[in-house]
MISENU-893094 format. One record per residue (C-alpha): y, z negated, x; residue in three letters. Coordinates in steps of 0.25 Angstrom, whole numbers, plus 5000, padded with zeros to 4 digits. Example, Ala and Ser with C-alpha at 12.3 -4.5 7.8 and 13.67 -1.06 7.14 Angstrom:
BEGIN
498249695049Ala
499649715055Ser
END
This chain:
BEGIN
505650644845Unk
506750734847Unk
507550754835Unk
508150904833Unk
509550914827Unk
509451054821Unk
510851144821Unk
510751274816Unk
511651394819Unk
511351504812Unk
511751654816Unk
513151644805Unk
513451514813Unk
513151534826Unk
514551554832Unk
515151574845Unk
515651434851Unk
514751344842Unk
514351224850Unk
512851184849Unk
512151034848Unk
510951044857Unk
510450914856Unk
511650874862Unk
511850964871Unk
513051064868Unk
512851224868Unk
514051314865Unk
513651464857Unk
514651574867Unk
514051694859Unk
513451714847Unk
513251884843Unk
512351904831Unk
512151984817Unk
511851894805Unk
510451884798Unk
510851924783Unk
509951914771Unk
510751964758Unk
510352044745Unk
510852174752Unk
509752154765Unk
508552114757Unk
508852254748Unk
508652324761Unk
507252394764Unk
507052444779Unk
506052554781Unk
504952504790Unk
504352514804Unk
502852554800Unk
503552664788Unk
502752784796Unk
503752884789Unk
504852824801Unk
503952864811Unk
503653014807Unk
505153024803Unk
505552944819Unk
504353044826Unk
504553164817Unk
505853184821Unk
505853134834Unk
506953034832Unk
506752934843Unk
507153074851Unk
508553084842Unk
508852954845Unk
508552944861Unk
509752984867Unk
510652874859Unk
511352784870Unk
511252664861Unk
510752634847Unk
511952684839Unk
511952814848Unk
510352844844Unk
510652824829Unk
511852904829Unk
510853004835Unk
510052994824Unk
511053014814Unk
511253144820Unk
510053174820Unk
509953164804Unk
511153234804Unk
510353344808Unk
509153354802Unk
509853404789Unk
509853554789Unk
510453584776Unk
511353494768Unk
511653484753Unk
511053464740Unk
509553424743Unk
508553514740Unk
507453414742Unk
507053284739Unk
506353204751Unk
506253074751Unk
506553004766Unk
506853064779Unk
505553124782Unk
505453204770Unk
507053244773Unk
507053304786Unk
505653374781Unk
506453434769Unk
507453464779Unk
506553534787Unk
506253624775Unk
507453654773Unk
508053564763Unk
509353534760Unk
510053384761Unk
511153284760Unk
511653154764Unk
510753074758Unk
509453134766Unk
510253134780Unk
510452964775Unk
509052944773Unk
508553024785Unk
509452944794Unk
508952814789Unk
507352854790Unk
507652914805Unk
508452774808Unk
507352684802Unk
506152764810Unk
507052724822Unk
507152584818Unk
508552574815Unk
508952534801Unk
509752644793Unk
510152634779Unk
510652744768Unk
512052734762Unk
512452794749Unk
513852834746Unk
514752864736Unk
516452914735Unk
517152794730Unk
517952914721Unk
517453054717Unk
518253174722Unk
518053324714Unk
517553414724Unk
517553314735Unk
515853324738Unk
514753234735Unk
515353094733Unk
513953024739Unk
513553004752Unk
512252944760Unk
512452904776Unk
511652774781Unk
511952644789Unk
511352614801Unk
511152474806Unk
511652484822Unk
511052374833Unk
512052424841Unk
513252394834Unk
512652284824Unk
513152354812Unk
512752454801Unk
513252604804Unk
513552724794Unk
512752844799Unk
512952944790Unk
511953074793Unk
512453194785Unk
513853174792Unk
513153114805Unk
514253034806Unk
514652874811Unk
515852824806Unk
516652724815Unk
517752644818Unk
518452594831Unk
516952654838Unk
516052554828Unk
515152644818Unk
515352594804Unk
514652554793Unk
514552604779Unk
515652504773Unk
516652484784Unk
516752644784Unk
516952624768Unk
517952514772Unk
518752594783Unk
518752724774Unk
519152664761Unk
520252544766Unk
520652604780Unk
520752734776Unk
519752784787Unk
520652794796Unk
519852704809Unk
518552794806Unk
517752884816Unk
516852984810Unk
515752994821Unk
514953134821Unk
513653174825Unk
512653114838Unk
514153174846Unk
515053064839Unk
515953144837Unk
517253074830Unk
518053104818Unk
519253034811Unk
519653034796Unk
520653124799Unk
519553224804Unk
518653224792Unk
518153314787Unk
517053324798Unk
516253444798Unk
514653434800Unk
514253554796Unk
513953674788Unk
512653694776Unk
512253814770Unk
512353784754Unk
513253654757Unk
514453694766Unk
515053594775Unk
514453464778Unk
515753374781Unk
516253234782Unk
517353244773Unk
518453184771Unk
518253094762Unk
516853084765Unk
517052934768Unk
517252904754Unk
515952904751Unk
515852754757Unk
516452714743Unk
515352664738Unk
514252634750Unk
512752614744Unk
511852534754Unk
510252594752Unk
509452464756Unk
508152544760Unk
508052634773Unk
506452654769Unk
506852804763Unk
505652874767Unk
504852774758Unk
505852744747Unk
507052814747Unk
508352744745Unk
508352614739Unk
509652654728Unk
509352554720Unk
509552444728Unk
510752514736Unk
511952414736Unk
513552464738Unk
514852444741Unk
515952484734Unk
517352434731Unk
518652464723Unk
518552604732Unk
517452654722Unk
518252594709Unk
518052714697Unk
516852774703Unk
515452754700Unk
514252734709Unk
512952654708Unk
512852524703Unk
512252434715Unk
512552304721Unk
513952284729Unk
513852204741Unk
514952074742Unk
515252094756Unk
515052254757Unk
515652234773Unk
514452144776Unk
513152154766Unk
512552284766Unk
513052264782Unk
511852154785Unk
511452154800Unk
509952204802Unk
509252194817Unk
510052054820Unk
509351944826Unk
510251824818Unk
510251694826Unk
510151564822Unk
510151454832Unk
509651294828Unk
509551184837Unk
508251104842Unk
508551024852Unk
509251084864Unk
508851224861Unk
509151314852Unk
508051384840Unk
508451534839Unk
508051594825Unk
508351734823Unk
508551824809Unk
508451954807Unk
508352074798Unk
507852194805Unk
507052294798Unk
505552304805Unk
505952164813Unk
504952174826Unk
505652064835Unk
506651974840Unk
507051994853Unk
507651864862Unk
508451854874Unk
508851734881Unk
510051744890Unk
509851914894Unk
508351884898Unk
507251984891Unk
507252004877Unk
506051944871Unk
505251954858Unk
505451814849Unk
505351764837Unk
506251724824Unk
506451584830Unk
506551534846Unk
507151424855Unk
508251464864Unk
508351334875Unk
509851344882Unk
509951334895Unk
511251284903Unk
512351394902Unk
512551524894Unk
511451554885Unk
511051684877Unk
510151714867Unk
509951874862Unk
509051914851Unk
508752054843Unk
507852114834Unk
506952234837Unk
506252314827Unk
504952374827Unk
505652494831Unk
506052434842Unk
507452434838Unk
508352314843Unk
509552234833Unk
510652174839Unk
510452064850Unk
511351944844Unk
511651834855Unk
511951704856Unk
512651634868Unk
512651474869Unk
512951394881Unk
512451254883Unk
513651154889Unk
513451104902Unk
512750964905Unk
514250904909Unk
514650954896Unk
513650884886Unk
514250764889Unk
END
């Protein structure tokens, strides 16, 4: 009976240059590329609106949006589509002068002639995302300071979770506008964190499907003119807003709305001597409401001279993994599988797909066995 020494290297610990026991033969890990499997208070508040909600597909075959997206060179490029698209679906802007719930009764109310502000162009956006299968979720926010006569000192944009760059991304639809630094879209906090303590002055504002760029120095930015509201703008001191920074956990709006109550936010001494809601404050506002979703998390243990591949994930309507070995053919596989080294560079690549048909990042690890004269 062969007895199995079990070593276990788990997705934090599996690092680049690590040396494996393989039942006494030695493996060397050359690359490990991967997003974390996190489980925290702040994920399990999230709800995901699902596959089968059939409100997603009269909202994704109504409005054609499979078309809007088409012509987007890359994932990144079809959302920014889609951002736009929002963008202009709202005729008039203002003070609502109806109450829908969702973004199939909203674009209906538009249709009729109804008037609308940021909120509804946040929540359409994330139920056009989600009939796509991307994950898009509602920010609400609020000037760290009140200004007379300086407009309304709320705002609702969205976050986008991005495959393509691994990250959460600000969209925000009534300005139809990315923010970015050094050519990297931001999130909602590290624009919070380069308007507030770098004074802004590394920021891009990226306008419209065209991307066209803006500076501070440029603001405000025009985007157009509405009978009964005037100028729609990016002012100057728009990016204020981001003082305090409420996450919704629910993109299910045309079911339930937004999930207030459960919203969490961050704030610092920036917002000392003004007043918002009371919620929960994450610890660590750079990384927990900033959870990876889509990932394939690798953990690797021993058995004898092979390796047991066991992968996590969280991704909203999960279908698959997928599994490559060394750039063959993608494959459907399980949560758990063997991966037998051969002599030489050895590469394993998973993802995720959703039932959408929607892939995560591929996370890769690299590990070459020694050569026979080496195991001396």
């Amino acid at each position: 009976m062969i007895h199995l020494v079990v070593l276990a290297l788990f997705a934090q610990d599996l690092k680049e240059g690590a040396v494996l026991d393989l039942g006494g033969c030695k493996a060397t890990v050359k690359k490990v590329d991967m997003l974390p499997f996190v489980e925290s208070d702040f994920t399990k508040r999230f709800k995901f609106d699902a596959f089968d909600n059939p409100k997603l597909k009269e909202l994704r075959e109504k409005y054609k949006l499979a078309d809007v997206v088409a012509s987007g060179k890359d994932e990144f490029d079809k959302q920014v589509l889609l951002l736009d698209w929002t963008h202009h679906q709202f005729k008039k802007f203002g003070r609502p002068s109806a109450s829908p719930k969702g973004a199939l009764e909203i674009l209906k109310a538009v249709e009729e002639g109804h008037t609308f502000f940021c909120a509804h162009y946040a929540d359409t956006l994330c139920s056009a995302a989600a009939s796509l299968g991307w994950v898009d979720r509602t920010l609400a926010l609020r000037r760290h300071q009140d200004y007379p006569n300086a407009g309304s000192p709320e705002h609702s944009t969205t976050e986008i979770w991005s495959n393509q760059y691994r990250k959460w991304i600000m969209l925000d639809p009534t300005a139809n506008m990315v923010v970015e630094k050094d050519g990297m879209p931001l999130n909602g906090f590290e624009i919070r964190t380069e308007w507030f303590y770098k004074e802004g002055k590394d920021l891009v504002f990226s306008i419209g499907k065209e991307r066209k760029k803006y500076r501070k120095s440029d603001l405000p930015i025009f985007l157009g003119r509405f009978a009964g509201f005037g100028d729609l703008t990016v002012p100057a001191n728009e990016m204020e807003k981001y003082g305090f920074t409420g996450y919704v956990p629910n993109t299910n709006l045309m079911d339930s709305g937004p999930d207030y109550g459960k919203m969490f936010i961050v704030k610092d001494k920036v917002c000392d001597g003004t007043k918002w809601h009371q919620r929960d404050v994450p610890a660590d506002p750079a990384k927990d409401p900033y959870f990876p979703i889509g990932q394939a998390a690798l953990s690797l243990t021993r058995e004898g001279t092979a390796l047991r591949a066991t992968l996590k994930t969280l991704t909203p309507n999960f279908k698959t993994f997928l599994a490559r070995f060394d750039r063959g053919e993608w494959k459907p596989t399980g949560d758990s599988f063997d991966w037998t080294l051969r002599p030489g560079v050895n590469q394993l690549e998973v993802k995720t797909v959703n039932l959408f048909g929607v892939s995560g990042p591929v996370s890769t690890a690299v590990v070459c066995p020694a050569p026979p004269q080496a195991r001396q």
